[in-house]
N, C-alpha and C positions, 0 to 999 in steps of 0.2 A: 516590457513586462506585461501590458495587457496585451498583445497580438500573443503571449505566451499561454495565457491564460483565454484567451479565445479558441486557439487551437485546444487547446483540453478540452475546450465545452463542445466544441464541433465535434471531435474522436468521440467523445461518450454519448454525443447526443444522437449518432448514427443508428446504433443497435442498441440500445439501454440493456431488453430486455438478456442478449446474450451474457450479460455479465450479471443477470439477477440466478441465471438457470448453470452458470459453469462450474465444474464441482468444485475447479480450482479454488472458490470462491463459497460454496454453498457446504462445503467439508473443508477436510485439512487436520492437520493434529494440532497446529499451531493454536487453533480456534480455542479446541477444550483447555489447550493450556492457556490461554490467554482468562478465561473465566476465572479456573481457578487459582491465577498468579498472585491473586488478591484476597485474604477469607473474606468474603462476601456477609453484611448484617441484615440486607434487604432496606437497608437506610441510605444505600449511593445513589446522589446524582452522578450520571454518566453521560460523557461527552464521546460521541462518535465523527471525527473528521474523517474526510473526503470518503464515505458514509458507501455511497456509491446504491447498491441494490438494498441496501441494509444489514447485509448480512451477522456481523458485528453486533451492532446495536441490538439485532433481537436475539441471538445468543447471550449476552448479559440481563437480557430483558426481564427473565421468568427470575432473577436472582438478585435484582436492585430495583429502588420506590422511581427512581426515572430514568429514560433514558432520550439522550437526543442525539438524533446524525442529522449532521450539514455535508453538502456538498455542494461543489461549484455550478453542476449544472442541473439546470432544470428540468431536462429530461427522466435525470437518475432519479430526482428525488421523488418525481410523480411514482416511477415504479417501485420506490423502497416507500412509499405510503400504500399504493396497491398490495404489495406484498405484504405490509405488516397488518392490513384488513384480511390477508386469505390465511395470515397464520394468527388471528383472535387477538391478537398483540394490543393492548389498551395504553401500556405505560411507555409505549415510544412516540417520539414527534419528530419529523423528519423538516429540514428549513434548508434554503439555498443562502449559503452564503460558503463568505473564502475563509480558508485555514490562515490566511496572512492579516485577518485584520475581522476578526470573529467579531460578533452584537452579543458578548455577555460581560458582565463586571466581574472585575476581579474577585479572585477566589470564591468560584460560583460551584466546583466542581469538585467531589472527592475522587474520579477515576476519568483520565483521557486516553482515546486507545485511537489510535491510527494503522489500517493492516493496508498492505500493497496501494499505495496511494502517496507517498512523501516522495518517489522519484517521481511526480508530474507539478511537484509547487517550484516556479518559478523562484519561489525566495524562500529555501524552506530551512534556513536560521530567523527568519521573520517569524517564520509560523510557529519554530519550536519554543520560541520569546514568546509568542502568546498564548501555547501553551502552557507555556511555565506560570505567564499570568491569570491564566482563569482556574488555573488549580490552587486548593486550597494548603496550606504547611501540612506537609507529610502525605499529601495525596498523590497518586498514583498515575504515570507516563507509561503504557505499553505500548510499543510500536513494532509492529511485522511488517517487516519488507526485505525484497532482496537488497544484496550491496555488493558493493565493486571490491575486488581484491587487492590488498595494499601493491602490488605489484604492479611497475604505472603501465605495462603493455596491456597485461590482462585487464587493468580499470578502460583504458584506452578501448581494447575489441568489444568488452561487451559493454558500453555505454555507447560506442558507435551499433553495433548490431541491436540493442535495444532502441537506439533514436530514428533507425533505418524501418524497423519493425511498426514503428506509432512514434509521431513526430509531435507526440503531445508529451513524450517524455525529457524528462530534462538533465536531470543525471540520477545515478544511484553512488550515493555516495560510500565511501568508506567507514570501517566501522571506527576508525581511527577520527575521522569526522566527525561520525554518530558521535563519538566520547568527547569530545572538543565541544562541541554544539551544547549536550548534556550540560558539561560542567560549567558553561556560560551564564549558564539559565538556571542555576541551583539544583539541578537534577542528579541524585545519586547515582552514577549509571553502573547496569550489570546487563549480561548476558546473559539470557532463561534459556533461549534452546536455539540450535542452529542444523542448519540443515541442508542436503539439497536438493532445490523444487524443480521434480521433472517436467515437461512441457514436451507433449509429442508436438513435433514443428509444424505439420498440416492445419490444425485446428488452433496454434497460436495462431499463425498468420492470418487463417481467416477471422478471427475473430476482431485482429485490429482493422481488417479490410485493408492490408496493404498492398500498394500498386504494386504493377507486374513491375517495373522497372526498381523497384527497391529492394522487390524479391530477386533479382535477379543479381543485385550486391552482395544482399546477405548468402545467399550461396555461394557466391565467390568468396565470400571472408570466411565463411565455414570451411570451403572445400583446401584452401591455403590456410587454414590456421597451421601454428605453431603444435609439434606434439606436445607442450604445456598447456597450449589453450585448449587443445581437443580433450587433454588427460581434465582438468579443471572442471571445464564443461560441459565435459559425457558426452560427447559431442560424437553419434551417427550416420548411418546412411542404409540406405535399404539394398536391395542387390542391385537396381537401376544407376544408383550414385547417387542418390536422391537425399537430400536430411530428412532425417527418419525421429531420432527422439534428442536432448541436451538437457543440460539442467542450469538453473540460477542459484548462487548461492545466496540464502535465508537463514534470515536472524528476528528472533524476537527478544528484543531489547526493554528495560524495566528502568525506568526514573523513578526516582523519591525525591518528589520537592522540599527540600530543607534551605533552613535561614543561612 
């Protein structure tokens, strides 16, 4: 478990800055619906895990009395402090710690939002448990991430093609999981919006810095997929033979902590 979570800190800690500036990250529609999944009173404390540039946190920021993102590594957190100085941002605080074993007491939180960061927690029914725990009754679980398709070949291709791509990844679970995990933890769970997140393949790859020899996997698993998995995955190629653009299937997911 921690050589697991070392590898995460090591991935993030290479380029911070790439993941404070990617749009994937810096937009999205996911985003504005995520603010307003909640009426907002300007009275939430808000918890942002694996935080990452900030992005999250200061999107809620102008619209609730606090907000806070943690993240695992040290690096990110320096640039989502950086960040939240060049964007005037007063009511955020940015802190390194794990989603698996959080520094706050229970029921400290009216709103917990996690976006593209729960496929890299080693133990992330650990972490949904302590999410459940620092939110207060009736307070709010939103989480965006992609997820694996209940089909075990398609979960298979691309939780191998995603752990090929960045080996800090651990799986993307199902949403069949997601509901499992939810309703472990007192979490009422629903579906807000689902979607799929295109990725041109040049600038995925470089941004995880992956070696030439695992790129050179993942294009044999793309160039032999399944016509399911190409139809699934949007799955391209440019006139060279080259992969050109796919997509991952995305979900923003809603828990309500009840007794």
């Amino acid at each position: 478990m921690a050589d697991a979570k070392n590898t995460v800190q090591q991935q993030f800690a290479k380029h911070p800055e790439k993941y404070r500036d990617e749009k994937l990250f810096t937009a999205g529609q996911e985003l504005d619906v995520m603010v307003k999944a909640v009426k907002l009173t300007g009275k939430e404390n808000v918890l942002d895990i694996g935080t990452a540039a900030g992005h999250t946190a200061l999107a809620f920021a102008p619209s609730v009395k606090n907000c806070i993102g943690v993240d695992i590594t040290e690096e990110m957190v320096k640039v989502a402090i950086d960040y939240a100085k060049e964007r005037g941002c007063e009511n955020v605080t940015f802190l390194q710690a794990d989603a698996e074993t959080l520094p706050f007491p229970d029921a400290m939180f009216d709103i917990v939002t996690c976006r593209y960061a729960a496929h890299h927690f080693p133990n992330v029914r650990k972490a949904v448990k302590e999410i459940s725990r620092v939110l207060k009754n009736g307070g709010h679980f939103l989480l965006v991430d992609h997820y694996a398709p209940e089909d075990k070949v398609l979960d298979h291709f691309i939780n191998k093609v995603n752990k090929l791509r960045d080996p800090s990844q651990v799986r993307e679970s199902s949403l069949s999981e997601w509901r499992e995990m939810f309703a472990e933890n007192s979490l009422h769970y629903s579906e807000r919006l689902k979607w799929n997140l295109p990725l041109e393949y040049a600038s995925w790859i470089e941004r995880a810095s992956t070696s030439a020899e695992a790129q050179k996997e993942i294009i044999s698993m793309l160039e032999n997929a399944t016509p399911l998995c190409r139809e699934t995955f949007q799955i391209t190629f440019n006139e060279e033979g080259v992969p050109q653009d796919f997509c991952l299937k995305a979900v923003l997911l809603h828990g309500v902590k009840v007794d």
